[in-house]
GUMARKOL-412663 format. One record per residue (C-alpha): x, y, z; residue in three letters. Coordinates in steps of 0.001 Angstrom, whole numbers, plus 524288, in hexadecimal, padded with zeros to 5 digits. Layout:
BEGIN
XYZala/...
END
This chain:
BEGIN
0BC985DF04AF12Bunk/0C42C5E763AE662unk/0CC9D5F09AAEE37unk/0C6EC5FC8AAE475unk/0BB2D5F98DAEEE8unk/0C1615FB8AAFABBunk/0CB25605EBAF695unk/0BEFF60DCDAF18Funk/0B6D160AD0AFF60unk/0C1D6610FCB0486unk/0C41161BEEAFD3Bunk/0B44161E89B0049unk/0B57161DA8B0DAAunk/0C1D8627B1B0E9Dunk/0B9346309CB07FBunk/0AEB16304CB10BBunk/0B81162FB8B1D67unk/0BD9C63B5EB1946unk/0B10F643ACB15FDunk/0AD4F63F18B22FCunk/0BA9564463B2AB9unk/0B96E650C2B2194unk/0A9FA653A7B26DFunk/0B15F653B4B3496unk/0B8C665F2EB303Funk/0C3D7656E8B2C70unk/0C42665576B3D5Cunk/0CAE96482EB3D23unk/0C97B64831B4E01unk/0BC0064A67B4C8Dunk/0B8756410DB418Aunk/0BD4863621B46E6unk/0B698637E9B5344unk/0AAC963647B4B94unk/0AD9F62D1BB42D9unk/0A7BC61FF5B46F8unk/0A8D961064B406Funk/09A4E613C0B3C2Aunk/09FBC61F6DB33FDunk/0AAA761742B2F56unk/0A11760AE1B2C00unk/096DE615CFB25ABunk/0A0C261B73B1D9Aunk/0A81060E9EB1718unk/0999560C15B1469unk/0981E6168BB0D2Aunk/0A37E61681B0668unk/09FDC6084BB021Bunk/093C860DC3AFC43unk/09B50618B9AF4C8unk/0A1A860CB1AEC93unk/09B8060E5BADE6Dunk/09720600BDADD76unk/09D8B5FE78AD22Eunk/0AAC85FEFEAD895unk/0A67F5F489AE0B8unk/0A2155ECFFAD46Dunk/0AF315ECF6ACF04unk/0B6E75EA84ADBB1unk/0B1825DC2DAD7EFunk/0B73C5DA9FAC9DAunk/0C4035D563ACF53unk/0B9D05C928AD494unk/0AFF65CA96AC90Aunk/0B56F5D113ABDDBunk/0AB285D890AB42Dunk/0AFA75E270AA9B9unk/0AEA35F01CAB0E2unk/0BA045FAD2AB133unk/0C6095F881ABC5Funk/0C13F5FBE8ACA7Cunk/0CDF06032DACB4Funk/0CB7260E46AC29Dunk/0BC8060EB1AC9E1unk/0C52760FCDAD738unk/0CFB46197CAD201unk/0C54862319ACCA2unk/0BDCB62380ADA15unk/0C93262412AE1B8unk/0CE08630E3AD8EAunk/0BF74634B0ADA36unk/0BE6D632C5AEB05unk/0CC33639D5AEB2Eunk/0C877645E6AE33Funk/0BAC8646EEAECBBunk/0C1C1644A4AF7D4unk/0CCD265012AF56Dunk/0BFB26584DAF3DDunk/0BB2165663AFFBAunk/0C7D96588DB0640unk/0CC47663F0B00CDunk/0C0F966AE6B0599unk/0C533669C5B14BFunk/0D1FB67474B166Cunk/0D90C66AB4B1D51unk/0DA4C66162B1209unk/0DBAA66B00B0730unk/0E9B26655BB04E8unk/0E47065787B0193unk/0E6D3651D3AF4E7unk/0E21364735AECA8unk/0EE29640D7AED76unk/0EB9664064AFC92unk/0DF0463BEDAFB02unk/0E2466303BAF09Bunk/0ECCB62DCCAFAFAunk/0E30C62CDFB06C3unk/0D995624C0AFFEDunk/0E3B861B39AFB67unk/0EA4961AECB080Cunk/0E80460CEDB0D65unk/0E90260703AFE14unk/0F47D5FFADB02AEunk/0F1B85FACEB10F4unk/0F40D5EA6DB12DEunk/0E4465E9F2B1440unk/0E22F5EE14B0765unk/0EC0E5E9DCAFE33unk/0E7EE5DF20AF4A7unk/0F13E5D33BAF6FAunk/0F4F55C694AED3Dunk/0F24C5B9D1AF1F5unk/100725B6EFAF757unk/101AC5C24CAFF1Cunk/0F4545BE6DB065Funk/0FA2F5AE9FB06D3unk/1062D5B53FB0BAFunk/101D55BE9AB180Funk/0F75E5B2FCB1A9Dunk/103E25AA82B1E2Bunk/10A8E5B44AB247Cunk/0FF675B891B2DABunk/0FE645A9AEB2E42unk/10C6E5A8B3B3579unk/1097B5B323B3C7Aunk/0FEDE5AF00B4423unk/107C15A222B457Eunk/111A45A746B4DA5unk/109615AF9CB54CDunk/1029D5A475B587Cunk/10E5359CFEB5E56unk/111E25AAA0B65A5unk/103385AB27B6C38unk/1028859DA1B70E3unk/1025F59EBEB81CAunk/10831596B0B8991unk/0FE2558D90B8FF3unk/0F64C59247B9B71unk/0F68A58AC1BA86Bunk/0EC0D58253BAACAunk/0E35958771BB5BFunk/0DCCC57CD3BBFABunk/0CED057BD0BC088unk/0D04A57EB4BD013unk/0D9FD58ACABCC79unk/0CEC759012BC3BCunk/0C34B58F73BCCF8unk/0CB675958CBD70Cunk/0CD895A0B9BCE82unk/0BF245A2ECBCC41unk/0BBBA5A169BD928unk/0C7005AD58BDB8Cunk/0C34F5B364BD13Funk/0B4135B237BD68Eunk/0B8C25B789BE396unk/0BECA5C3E5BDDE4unk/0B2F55C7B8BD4D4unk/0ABC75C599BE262unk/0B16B5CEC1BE8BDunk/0B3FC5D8A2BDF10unk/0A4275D87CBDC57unk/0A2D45DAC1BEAEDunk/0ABB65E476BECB3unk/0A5665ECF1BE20Eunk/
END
């Protein structure tokens, strides 16, 4: 999926994270004591649905190509758009009246460039695939134990029966 998709998803589900922390009276303590994995589930499901279906539609023309405009100047216009609506809403609690929309770009953007979501070349992939590869060789070597003793079937039935004996008598003790 076109990352336009998931950076707008995102985006969507800031905005709705944050109306939510701001109905708690911007009480960060107290919002998070509330919030639950149902809330969290609820609300990337309804960020999902605020996707204009046609952004979705082009996310594909890297797969399927059709003549339509460049998702990127769909995504840059909402983002400006979400940014703008978003320094609305925060400017109306006192404690965020310093808040600009260059924080706000900023906190939106703010996991563009984490490992899990930057768009790699075919090499690089081949490359840490190897690498992890080796990896899990020599950690292999390093786990290996040494080999346990063999235990004799008489050794092991009198350790049950022991064993039997103590359960016994912890039962009728209690």
């Amino acid at each position: 999926m076109d990352q336009g998709v998931l950076e707008a998803l995102k985006r969507r589900f800031r905005k709705l994270l944050l109306r939510c922390v701001l109905e708690e009276d911007g009480d960060l303590q107290q919002f998070y004591k509330k919030w639950s994995i149902k809330d969290a589930i609820l609300s990337s499901a309804d960020s999902w649905d605020d996707i204009p279906a046609r952004t979705i539609q082009r996310s594909w023309n890297k797969l399927y190509p059709v003549d339509v405009e460049d998702i990127v100047k769909e995504t840059d216009g909402s983002a400006s758009q979400e940014s703008s609506t978003l320094l609305n809403i925060i400017q109306d609690f006192d404690a965020f009246q310093t808040v600009d929309k260059e924080n706000i770009e900023e906190w939106l953007s703010s996991d563009k460039h984490q490992p899990g979501y930057e768009i790699k070349d075919d090499d690089t992939i081949a490359y840490e695939a190897l690498e992890s590869d080796q990896l899990s060789d020599n950690t292999d070597v390093s786990d290996k134990e040494e080999p346990l003793e063999k235990v004799s079937p008489d050794e092991a039935l009198k350790s049950a029966d022991c064993l039997l004996k103590f359960l016994e008598q912890e039962h009728d003790s209690s």
